[in-house]
N, C-alpha and C positions, 0 to 999 in steps of 0.2 A: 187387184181384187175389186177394188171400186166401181172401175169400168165395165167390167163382166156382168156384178150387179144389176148397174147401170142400164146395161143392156139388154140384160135377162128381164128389167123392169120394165123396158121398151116393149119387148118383145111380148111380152107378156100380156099386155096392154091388146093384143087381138082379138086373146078369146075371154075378155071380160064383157058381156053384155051391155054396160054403162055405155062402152068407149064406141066411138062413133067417128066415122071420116067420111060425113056428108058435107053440103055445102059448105057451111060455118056452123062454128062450133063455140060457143062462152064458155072459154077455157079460166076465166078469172073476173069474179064477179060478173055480171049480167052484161058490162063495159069492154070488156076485154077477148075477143075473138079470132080464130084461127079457121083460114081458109086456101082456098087451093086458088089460081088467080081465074084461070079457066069458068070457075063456076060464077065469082062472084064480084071477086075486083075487077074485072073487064067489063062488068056492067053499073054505071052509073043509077042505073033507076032502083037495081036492084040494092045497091049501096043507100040510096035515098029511103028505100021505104023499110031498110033496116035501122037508120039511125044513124049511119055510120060517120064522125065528123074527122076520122084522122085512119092515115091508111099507112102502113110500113111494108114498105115491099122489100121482100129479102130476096128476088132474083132480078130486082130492078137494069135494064137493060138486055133483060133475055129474049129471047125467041118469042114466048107466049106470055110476056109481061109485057101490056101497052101500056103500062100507067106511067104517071108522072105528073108536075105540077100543072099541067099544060090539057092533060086530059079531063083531071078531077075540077078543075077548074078553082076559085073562090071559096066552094062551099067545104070542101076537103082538105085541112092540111094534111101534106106528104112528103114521108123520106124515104128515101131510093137506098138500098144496100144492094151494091151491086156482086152480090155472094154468089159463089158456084156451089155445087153440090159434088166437089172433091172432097176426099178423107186428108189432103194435104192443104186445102182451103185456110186462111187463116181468117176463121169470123171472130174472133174472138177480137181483132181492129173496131169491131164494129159493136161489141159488148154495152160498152158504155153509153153512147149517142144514142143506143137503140133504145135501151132502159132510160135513161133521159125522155127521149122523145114520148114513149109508154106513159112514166111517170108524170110526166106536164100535163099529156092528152086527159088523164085520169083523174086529175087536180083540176080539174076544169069541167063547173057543175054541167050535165046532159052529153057530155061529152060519150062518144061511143070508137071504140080503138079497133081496125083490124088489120090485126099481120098475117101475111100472104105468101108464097112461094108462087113454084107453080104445082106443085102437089100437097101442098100445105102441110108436110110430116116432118120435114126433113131441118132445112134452113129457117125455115118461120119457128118452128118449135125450137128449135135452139133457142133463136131468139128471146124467145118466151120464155124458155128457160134462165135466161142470164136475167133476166130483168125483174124473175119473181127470186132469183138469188140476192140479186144486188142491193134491189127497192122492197123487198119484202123481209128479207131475211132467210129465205127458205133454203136451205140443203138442196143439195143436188135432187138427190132422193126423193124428200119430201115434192122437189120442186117439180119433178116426173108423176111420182103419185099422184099429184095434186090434175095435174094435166089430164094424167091417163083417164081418167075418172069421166071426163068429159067428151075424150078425140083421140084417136091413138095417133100415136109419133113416132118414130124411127128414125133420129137424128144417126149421120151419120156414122160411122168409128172414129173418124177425126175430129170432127164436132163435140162428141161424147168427152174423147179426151181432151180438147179445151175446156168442155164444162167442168170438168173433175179438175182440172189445175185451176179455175176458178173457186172452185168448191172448196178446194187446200187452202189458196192463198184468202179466201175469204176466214175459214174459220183458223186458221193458224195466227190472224192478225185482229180478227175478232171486227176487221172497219171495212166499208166498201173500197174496192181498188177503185185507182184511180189509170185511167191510160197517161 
């Protein structure tokens, strides 16, 4: 039932006028941004004069992701998740490190965060999603809600269904998982 939900709240998320899949999108606090790589992580300047000081690439070694520590140089810190956009994918390896990294970037006064794909719906918003679970406390649910409002998403089926066995294991234990 959860997943369906889940989905139907993704889904949903098209014909709400808020929701938006332009360049980048402050998906969580004014700090916290979702973007497609194509428009905006491929460019450094464009990065510069957004603020941007920490980048998570969630198709890190793909086709249309050039980033890396070597491109962003000094002034970006950068983690690479080298995620597919399979429904058999397993991102949920990558849950923790991601929200970790989210989390430090955040705790760190001017700091400004964007996680990337290369379409920015899919793999990044997962991500997004585990990290306002983990580090926030948010419900799955709440945690989509909260998104939608800002960028529409469309995390995969298989993605969806790791957030929802995140979602379990989080409120059945009531404490962040640990990998």
């Amino acid at each position: 039932m959860l997943p369906a939900l889940v989905s139907q709240t993704c889904n949903s998320s098209c014909r709400q006028e808020r929701s938006s899949c332009s360049h980048v999108d402050e998906v969580w606090s004014p700090c916290l941004s979702l973007s497609s790589s194509r428009a905006t992580a491929n460019n450094r300047f464009e990065l510069w004069k957004l603020g941007i000081t920490h980048v998570l690439n969630a198709a890190h070694g793909g086709l249309y992701c050039q980033g890396g520590p070597d491109f962003y140089g000094s002034s970006v810190s950068y983690l690479g998740v080298p995620a597919h956009d399979l429904p058999d994918f397993n991102i949920s390896a990558y849950f923790s490190s991601s929200a970790d990294f989210i989390h430090s970037a955040l705790c760190t006064p001017g700091a400004k965060v964007l996680v990337h794909c290369v379409v920015g719906v899919s793999r990044s918003a997962t991500l997004v999603l585990a990290y306002l679970m983990l580090r926030q406390r948010l419900t799955l649910l709440q945690a989509v809600s909260s998104v939608k409002r800002h960028r529409w998403i469309f995390p995969n089926s298989g993605f969806l269904k790791q957030l929802c066995q995140l979602d379990k294991q989080l409120h059945e234990t009531g404490a962040p998982v640990k990998d």
